[in-house]
Backbone as ProteinMPNN parsed JSONL, in Angstrom:
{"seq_chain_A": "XXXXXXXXXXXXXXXXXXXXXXXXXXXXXXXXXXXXXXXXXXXXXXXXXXXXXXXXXXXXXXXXXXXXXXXXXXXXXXXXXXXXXXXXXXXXXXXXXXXXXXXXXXXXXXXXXXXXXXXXXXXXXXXXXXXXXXXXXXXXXXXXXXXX", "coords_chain_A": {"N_chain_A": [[-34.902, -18.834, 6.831], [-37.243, -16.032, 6.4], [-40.675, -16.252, 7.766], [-43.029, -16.278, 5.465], [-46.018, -14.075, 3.721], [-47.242, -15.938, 2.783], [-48.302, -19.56, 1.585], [-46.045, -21.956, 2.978], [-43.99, -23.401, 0.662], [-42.777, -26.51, -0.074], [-39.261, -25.842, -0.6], [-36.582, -26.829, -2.184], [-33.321, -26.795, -0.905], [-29.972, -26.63, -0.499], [-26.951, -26.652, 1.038], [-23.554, -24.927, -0.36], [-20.506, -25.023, -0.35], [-20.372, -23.451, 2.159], [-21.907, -21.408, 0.881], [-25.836, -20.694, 0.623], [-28.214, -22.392, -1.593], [-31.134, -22.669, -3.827], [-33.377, -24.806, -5.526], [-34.842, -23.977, -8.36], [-37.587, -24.813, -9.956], [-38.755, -23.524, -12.34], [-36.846, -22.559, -13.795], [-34.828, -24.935, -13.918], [-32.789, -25.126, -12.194], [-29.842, -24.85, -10.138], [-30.167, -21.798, -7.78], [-28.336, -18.732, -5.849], [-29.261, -18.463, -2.547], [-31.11, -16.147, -2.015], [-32.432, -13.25, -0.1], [-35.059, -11.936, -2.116], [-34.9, -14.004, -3.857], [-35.805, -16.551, -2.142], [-38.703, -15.142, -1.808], [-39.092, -14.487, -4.421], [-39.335, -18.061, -5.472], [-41.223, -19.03, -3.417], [-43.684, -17.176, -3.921], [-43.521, -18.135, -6.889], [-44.453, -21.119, -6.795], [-46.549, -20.85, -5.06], [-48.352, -19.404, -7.266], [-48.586, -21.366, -8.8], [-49.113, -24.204, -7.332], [-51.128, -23.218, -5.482], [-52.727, -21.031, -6.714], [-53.562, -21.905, -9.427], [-52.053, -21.222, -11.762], [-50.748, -22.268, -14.732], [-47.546, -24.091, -14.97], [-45.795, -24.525, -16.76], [-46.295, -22.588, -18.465], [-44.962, -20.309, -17.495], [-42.239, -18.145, -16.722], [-38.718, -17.133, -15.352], [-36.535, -14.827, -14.595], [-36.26, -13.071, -17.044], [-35.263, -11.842, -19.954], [-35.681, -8.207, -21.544], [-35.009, -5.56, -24.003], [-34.766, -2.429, -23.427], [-34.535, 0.828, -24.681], [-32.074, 0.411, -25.61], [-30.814, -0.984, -23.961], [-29.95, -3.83, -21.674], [-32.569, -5.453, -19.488], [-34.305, -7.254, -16.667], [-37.177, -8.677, -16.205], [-38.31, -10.105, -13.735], [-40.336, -12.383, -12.778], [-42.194, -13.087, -15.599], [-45.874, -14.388, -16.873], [-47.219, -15.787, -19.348], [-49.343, -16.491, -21.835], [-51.765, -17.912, -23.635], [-51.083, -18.022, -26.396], [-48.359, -17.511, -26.288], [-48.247, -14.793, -25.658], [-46.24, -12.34, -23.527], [-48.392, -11.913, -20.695], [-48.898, -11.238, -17.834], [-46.51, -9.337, -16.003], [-44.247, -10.136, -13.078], [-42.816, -8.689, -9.821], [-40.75, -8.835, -7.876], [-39.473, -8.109, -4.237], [-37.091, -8.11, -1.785], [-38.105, -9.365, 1.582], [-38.088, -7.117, 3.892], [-37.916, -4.925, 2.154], [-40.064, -2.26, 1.736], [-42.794, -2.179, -0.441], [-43.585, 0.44, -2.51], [-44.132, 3.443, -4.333], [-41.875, 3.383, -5.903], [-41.083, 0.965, -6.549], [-43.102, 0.6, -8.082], [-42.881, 1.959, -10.217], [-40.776, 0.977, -11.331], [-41.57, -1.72, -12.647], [-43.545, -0.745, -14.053], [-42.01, 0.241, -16.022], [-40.922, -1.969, -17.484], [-43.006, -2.423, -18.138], [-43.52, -0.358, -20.464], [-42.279, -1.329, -22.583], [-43.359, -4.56, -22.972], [-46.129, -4.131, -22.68], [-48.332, -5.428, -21.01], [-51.324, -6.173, -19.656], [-51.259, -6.495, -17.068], [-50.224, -6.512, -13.752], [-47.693, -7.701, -10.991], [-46.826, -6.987, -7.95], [-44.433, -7.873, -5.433], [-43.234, -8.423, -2.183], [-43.521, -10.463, -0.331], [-44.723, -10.292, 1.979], [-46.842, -8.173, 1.351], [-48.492, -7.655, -1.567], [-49.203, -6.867, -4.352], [-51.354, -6.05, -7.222], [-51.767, -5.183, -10.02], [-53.44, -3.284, -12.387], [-53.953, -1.751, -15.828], [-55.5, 0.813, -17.239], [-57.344, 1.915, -19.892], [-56.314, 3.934, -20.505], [-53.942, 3.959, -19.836], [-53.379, 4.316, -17.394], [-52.502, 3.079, -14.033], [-54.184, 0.869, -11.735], [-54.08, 0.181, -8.532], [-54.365, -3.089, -6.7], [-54.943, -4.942, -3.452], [-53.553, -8.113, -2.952], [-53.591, -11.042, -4.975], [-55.327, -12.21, -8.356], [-56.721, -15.521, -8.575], [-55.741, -17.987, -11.292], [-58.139, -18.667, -12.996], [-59.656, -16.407, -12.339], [-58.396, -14.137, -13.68]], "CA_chain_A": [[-35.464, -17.698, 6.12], [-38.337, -15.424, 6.941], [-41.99, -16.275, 7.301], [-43.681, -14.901, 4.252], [-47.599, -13.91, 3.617], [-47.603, -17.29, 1.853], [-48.274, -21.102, 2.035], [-45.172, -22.642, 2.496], [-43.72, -24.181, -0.319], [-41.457, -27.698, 0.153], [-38.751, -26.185, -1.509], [-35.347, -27.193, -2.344], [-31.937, -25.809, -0.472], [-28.503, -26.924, -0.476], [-25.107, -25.029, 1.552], [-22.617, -25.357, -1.144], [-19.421, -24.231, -0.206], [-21.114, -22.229, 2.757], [-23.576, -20.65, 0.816], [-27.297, -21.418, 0.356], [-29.021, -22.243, -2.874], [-32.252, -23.225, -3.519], [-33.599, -25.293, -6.799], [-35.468, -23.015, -9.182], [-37.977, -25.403, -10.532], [-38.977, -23.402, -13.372], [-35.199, -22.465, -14.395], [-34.205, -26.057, -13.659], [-31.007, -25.33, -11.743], [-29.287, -24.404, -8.467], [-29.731, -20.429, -7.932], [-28.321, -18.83, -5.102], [-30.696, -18.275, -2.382], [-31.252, -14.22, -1.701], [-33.764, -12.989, 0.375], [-35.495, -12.178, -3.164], [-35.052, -15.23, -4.398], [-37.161, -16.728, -1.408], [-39.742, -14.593, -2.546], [-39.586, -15.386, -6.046], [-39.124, -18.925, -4.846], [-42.385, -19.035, -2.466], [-44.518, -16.625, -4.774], [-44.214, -19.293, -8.17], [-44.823, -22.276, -5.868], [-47.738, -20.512, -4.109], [-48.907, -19.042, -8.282], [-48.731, -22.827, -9.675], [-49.645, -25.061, -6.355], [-52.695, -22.757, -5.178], [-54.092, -19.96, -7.249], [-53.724, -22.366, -10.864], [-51.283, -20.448, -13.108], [-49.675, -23.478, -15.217], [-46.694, -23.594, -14.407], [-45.412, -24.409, -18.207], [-45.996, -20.57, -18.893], [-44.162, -19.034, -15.785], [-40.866, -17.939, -16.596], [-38.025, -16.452, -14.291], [-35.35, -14.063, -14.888], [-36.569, -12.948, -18.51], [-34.748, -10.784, -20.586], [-35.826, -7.768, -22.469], [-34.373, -4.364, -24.044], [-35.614, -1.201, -23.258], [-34.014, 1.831, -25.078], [-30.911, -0.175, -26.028], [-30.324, -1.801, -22.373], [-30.688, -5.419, -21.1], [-33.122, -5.723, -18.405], [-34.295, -8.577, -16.512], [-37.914, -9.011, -15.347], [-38.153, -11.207, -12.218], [-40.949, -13.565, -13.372], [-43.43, -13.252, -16.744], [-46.567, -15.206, -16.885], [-47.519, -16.091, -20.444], [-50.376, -16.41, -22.439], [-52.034, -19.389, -24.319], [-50.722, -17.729, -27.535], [-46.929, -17.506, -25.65], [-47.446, -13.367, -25.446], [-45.832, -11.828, -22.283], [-49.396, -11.202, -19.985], [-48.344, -10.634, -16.599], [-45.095, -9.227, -14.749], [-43.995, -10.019, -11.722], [-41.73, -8.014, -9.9], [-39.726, -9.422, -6.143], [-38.471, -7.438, -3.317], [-36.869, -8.651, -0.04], [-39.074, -9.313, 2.649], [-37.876, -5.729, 4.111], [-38.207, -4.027, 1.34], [-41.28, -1.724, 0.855], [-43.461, -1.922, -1.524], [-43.938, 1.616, -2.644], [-44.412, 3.95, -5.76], [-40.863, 3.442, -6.536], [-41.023, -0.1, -6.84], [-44.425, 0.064, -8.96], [-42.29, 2.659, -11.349], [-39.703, -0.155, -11.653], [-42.35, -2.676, -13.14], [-44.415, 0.101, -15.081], [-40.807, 0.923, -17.138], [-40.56, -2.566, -18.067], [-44.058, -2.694, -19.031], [-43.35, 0.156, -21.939], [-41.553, -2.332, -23.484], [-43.687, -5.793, -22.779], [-47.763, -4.255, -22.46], [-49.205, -6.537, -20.688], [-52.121, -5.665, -19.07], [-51.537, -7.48, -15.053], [-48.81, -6.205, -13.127], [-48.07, -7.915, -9.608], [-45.689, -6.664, -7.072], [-44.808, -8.755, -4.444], [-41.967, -8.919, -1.473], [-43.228, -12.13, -0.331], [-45.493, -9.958, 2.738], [-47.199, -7.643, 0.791], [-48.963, -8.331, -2.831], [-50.216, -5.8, -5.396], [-51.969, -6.409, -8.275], [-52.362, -3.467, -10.806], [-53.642, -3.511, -13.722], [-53.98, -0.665, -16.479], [-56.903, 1.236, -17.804], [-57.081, 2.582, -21.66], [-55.514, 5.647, -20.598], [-52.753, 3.376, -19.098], [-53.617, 4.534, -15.661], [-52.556, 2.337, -12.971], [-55.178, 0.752, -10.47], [-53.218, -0.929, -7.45], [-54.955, -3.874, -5.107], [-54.222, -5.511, -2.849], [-53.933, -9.442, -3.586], [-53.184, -11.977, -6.273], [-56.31, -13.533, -8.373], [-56.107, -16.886, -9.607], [-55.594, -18.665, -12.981], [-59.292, -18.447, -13.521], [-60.342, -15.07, -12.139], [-57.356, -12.818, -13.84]], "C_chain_A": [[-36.769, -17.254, 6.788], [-39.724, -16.268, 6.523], [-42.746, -15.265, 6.254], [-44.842, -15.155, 4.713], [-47.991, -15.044, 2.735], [-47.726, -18.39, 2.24], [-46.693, -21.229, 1.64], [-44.724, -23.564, 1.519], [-42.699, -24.905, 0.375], [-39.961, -27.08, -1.126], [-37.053, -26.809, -1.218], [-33.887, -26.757, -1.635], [-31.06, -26.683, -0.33], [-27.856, -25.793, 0.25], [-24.31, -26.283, 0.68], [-21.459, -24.398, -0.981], [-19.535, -23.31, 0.797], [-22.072, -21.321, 2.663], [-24.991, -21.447, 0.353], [-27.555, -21.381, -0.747], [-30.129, -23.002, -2.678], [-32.695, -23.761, -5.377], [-34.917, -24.471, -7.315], [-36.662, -23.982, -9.8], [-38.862, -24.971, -12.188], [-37.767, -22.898, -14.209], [-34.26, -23.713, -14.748], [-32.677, -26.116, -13.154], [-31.327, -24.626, -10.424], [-29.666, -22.499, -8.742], [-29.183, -20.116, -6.31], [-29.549, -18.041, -4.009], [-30.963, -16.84, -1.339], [-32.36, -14.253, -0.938], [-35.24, -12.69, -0.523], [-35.77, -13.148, -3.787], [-35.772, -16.403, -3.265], [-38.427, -16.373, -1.747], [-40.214, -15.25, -3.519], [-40.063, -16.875, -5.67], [-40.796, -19.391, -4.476], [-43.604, -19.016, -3.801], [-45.171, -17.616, -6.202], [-45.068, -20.154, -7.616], [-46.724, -21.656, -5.809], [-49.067, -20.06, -5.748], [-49.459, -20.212, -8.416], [-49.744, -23.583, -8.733], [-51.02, -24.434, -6.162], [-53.62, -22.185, -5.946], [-53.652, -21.156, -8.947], [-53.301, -21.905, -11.849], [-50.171, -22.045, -13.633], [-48.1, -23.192, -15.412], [-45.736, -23.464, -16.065], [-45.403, -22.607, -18.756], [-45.327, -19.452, -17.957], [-42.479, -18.934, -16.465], [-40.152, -16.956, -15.566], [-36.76, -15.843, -15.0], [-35.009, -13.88, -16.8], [-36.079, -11.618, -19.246], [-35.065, -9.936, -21.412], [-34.8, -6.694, -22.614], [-35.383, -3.497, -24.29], [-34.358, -0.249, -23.155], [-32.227, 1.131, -24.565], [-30.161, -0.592, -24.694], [-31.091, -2.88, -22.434], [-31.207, -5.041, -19.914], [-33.661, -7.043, -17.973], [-35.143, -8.295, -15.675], [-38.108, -10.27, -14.622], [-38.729, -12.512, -12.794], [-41.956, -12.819, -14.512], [-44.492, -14.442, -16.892], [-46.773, -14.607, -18.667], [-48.72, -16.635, -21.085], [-50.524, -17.293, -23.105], [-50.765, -18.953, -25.946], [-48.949, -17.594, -27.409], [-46.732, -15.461, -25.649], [-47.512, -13.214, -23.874], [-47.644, -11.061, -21.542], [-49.569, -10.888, -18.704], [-46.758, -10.538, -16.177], [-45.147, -9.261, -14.045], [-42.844, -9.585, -11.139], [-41.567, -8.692, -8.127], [-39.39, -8.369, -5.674], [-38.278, -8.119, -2.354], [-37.931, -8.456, 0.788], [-39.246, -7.667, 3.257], [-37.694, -4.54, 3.232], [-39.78, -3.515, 0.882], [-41.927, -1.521, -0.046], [-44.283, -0.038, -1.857], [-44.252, 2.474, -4.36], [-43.248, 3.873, -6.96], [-40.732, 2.095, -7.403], [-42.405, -0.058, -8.218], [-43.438, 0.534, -10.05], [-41.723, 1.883, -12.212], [-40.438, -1.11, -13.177], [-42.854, -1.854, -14.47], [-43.225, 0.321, -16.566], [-40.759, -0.415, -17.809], [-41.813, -3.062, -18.987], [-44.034, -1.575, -20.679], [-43.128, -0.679, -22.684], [-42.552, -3.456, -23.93], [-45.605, -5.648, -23.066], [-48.421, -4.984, -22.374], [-50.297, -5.976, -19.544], [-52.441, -5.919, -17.153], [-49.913, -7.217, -14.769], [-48.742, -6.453, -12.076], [-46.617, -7.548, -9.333], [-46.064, -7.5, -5.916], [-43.113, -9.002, -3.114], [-42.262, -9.796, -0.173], [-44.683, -11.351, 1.438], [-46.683, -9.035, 1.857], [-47.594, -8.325, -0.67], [-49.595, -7.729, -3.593], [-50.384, -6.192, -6.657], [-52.235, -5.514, -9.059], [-52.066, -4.023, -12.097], [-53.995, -1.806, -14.37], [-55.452, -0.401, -17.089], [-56.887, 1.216, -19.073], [-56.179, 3.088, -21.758], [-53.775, 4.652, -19.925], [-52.603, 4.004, -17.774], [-53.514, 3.242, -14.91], [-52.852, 2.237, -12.052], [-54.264, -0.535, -9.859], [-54.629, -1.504, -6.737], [-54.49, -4.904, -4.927], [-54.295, -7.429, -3.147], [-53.337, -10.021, -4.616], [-54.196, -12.759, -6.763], [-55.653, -14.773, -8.929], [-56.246, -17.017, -11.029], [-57.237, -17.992, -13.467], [-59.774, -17.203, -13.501], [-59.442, -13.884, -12.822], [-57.67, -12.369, -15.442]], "O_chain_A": [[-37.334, -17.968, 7.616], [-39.933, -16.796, 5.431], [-42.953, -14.052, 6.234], [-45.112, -15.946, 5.617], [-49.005, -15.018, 2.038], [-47.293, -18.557, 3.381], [-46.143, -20.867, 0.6], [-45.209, -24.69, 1.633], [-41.904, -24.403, 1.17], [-39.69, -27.66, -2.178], [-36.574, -27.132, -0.132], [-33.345, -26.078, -2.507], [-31.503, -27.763, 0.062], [-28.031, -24.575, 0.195], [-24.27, -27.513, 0.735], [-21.443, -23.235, -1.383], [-18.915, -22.263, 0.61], [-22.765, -20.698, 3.466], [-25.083, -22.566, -0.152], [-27.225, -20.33, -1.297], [-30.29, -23.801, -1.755], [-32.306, -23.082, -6.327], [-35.924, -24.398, -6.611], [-36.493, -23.54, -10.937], [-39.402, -25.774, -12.95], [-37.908, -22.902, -15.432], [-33.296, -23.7, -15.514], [-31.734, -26.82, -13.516], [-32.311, -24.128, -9.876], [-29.418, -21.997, -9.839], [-29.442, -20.974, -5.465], [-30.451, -17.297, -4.395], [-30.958, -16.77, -0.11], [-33.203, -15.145, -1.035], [-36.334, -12.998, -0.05], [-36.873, -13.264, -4.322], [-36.387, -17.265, -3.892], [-39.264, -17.244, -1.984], [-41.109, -16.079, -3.686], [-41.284, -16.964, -5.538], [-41.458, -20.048, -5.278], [-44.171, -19.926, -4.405], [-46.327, -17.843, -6.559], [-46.281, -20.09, -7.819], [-47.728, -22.046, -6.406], [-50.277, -20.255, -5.624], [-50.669, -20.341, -8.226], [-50.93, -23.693, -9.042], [-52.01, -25.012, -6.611], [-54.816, -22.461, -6.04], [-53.334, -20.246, -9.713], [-53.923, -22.018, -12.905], [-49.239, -22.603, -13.054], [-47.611, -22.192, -15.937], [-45.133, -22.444, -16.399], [-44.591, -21.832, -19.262], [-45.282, -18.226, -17.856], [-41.757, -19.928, -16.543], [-40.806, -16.089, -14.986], [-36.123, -16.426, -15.877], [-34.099, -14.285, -17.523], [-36.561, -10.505, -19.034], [-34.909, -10.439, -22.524], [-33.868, -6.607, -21.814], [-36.409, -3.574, -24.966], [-33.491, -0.235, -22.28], [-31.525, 1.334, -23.575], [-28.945, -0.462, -24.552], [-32.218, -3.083, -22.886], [-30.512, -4.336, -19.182], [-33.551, -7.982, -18.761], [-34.815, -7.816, -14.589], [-38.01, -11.381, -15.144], [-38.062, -13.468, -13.191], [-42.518, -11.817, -14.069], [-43.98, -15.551, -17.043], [-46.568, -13.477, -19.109], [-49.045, -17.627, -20.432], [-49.466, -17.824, -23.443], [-49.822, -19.658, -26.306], [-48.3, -17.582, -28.455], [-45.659, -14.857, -25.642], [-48.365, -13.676, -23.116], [-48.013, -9.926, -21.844], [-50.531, -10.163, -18.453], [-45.985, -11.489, -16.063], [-46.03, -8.563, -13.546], [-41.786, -9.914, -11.676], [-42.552, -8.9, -7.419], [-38.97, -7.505, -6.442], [-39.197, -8.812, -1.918], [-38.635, -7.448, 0.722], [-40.304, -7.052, 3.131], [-37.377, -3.406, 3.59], [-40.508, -4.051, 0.047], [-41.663, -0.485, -0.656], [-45.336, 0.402, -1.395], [-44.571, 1.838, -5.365], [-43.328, 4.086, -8.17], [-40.391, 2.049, -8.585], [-42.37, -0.824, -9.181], [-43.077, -0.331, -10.848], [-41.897, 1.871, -13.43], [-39.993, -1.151, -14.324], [-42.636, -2.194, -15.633], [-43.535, 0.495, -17.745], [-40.511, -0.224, -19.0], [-41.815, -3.728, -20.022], [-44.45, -1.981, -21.764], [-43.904, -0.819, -23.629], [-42.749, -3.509, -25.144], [-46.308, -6.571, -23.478], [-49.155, -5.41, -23.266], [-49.871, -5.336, -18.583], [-53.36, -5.648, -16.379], [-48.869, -7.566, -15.322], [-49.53, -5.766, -11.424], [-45.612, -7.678, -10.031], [-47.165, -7.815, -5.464], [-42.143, -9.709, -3.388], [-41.512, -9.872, 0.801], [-45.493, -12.197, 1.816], [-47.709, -9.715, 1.871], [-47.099, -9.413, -0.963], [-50.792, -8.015, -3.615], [-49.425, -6.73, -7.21], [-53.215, -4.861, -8.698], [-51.206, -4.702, -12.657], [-54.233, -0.848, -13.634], [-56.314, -1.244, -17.338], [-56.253, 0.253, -19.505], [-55.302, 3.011, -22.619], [-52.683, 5.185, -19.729], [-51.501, 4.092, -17.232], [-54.351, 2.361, -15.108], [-52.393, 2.949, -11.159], [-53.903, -1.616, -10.324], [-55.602, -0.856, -6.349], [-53.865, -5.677, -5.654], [-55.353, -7.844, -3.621], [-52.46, -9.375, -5.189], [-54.407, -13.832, -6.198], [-54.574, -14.993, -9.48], [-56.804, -16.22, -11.783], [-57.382, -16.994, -14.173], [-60.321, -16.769, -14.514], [-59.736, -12.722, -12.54], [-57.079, -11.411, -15.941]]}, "name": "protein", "num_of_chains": 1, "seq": "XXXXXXXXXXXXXXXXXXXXXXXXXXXXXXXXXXXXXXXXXXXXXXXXXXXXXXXXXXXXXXXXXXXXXXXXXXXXXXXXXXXXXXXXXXXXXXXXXXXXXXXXXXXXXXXXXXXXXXXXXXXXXXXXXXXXXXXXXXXXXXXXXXXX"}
C-alpha cells in the first residue's frame, strides 16, 4: 500500500482467499482492505497512538438517517458525555480533497452538529470547524486530544 502523510501504524493484514484484509481494531474484525480503508486504518492508529484521542470513543462505520436514508459516516469521535463531536470523513490516497468532499461531511453534519469536522485521504488533512453562522473555516492539520 501507499505511503501516507502519516506515522506508520503496525497494522494487521491477512490475503484471504486472494484478497487483503486488514484488522479494524476499533470494529474488532477482519475488514477488507480498500485503499480507504488504509486511510481510515492509518488515520485512527495515528488519532489514538500520537495526537491522544482515546481510543474507547472512536467509532468506525457509524450509522445515521438523514431525510429518511441510511448513511454511514467513516469514523465519529465522541464526547465524555457519548455525544457525536467530531466526523471524520476518508478518501483514497488519489482522491482530492476538494469542496465536494467537504459538502459530503457538511450533509452529514445537518443531521449529527458537531462542531470539528476532519477530512482526510491519508496525504492531505483538513480540519474545519463551524462558526455561529455555521460557516465553515478549513485548516490544514489535525489537533490533538488536548488542543481540539
Amino acid at each position: 500500500m501507499l505511503q501516507l502523510n502519516l506515522p506508520t501504524a503496525a497494522l494487521k493484514v491477512e490475503n484471504r482467499a486472494g484478497k487483503l484484509r486488514v484488522w479494524d481494531f476499533l470494529r474488532q474484525r477482519w475488514v477488507a482492505l480498500t485503499p480507504e480503508e488504509w486511510v481510515r486504518q492509518q488515520f485512527t492508529h495515528w488519532m489514538t497512538e500520537h495526537l491522544g484521542y482515546p481510543a474507547a470513543r472512536l467509532g468506525n462505520e457509524i450509522t445515521i438517517t438523514q431525510n429518511g436514508m441510511k448513511r454511514r459516516c467513516d469514523s465519529i469521535f465522541y464526547d465524555r458525555e457519548g455525544r457525536p463531536a467530531v466526523i471524520i470523513e476518508y478518501k483514497a490516497p488519489y482522491i482530492a480533497l476538494t469542496e465536494r468532499v467537504l459538502d459530503q461531511v457538511l450533509r452529514y453534519n445537518l443531521v449529527l452538529q458537531v462542531p470539528v469536522l476532519i477530512v482526510t485521504n491519508g496525504m492531505e488533512h483538513w480540519t474545519v470547524t463551524l462558526d455561529e453562522k455555521k460557516t465553515p473555516r478549513v485548516q490544514q492539520g489535525v489537533p490533538s486530544y488536548q488542543n481540539q
